[in-house]
Wavefront OBJ file of the C-alpha trace (Angstrom):
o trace
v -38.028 46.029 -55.919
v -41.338 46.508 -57.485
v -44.522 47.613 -56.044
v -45.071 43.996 -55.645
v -42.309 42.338 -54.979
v -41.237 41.139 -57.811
v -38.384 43.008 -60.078
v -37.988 42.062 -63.809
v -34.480 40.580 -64.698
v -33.051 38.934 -67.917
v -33.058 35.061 -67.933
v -30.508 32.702 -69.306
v -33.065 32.128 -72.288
v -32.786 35.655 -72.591
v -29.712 36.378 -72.336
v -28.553 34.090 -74.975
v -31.176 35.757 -77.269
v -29.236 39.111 -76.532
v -26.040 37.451 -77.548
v -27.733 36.641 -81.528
v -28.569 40.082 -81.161
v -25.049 41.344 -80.495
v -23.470 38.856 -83.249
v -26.629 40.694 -85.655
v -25.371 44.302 -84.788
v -20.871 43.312 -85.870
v -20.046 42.502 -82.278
v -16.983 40.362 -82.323
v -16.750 36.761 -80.703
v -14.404 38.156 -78.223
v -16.667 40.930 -77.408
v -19.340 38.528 -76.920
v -16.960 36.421 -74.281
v -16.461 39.542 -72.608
v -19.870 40.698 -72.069
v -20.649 37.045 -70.910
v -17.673 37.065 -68.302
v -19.171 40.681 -66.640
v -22.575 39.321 -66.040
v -21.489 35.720 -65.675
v -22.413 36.202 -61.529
v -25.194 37.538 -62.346
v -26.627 34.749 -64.354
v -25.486 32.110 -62.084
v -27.258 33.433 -58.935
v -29.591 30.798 -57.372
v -33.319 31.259 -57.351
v -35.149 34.386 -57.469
v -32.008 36.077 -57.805
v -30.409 34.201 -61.177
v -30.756 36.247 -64.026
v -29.835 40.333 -64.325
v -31.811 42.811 -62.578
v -32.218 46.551 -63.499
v -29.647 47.615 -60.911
v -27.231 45.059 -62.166
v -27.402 45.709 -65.992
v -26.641 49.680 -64.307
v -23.425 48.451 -62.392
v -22.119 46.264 -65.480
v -22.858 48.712 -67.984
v -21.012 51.716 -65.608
v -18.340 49.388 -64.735
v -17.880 49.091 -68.568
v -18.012 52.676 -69.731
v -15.175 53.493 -67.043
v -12.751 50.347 -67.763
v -12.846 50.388 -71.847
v -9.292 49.306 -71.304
v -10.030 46.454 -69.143
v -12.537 44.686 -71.963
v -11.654 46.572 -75.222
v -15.278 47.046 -75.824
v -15.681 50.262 -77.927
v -18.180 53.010 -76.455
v -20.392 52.750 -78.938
v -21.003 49.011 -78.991
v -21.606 49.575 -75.007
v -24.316 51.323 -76.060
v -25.765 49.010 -78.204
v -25.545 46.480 -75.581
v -27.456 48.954 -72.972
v -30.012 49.441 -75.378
v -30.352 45.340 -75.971
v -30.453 44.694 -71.932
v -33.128 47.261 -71.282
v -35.587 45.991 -74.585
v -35.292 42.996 -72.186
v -36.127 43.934 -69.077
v -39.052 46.169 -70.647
v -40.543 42.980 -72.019
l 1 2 3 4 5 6 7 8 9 10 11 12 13 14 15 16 17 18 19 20 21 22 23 24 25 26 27 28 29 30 31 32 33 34 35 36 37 38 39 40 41 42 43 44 45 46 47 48 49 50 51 52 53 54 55 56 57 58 59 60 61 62 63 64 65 66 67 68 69 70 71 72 73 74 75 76 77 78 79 80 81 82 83 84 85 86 87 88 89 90 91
């Protein structure tokens, strides 16, 4: 939590922005789906809550990097993914 009480987290509206990003930067429709299903929760939280938070994009992005098996996600496009999260949270 912030200083204030409020911490910065990606919306819906946001979210799906990310996703034209991805489908911009040769991520795969099934990748997509994938990256949808591991922060799926996270988007459907009710009220202050919906959306994902700094410490959430962490856990789904570590979860990620340690099952590539489990998604079939290459490394690299993890990365890419990080890097779209965090331009959103920064906004």
């Amino acid at each position: 939590m912030s200083l204030f009480g409020y911490e910065p987290n990606i919306s819906e509206k946001e979210f799906m922005q990310v996703r034209a990003d991805l489908r911009q930067k040769r991520f795969t429709p099934r990748e997509i789906k994938e990256v949808e299903k591991i922060f799926r929760g996270d988007m459907k939280e009710d009220g202050a809550q919906r959306g994902i938070d700094r410490n959430e994009l962490k856990k789904g992005i570590d979860w990620m990097k340690k099952n590539l098996s489990s998604h079939r996600i290459p490394r690299k496009k993890i990365d890419i993914l990080e890097e779209e999260l965090i331009k959103k949270l920064s906004k």
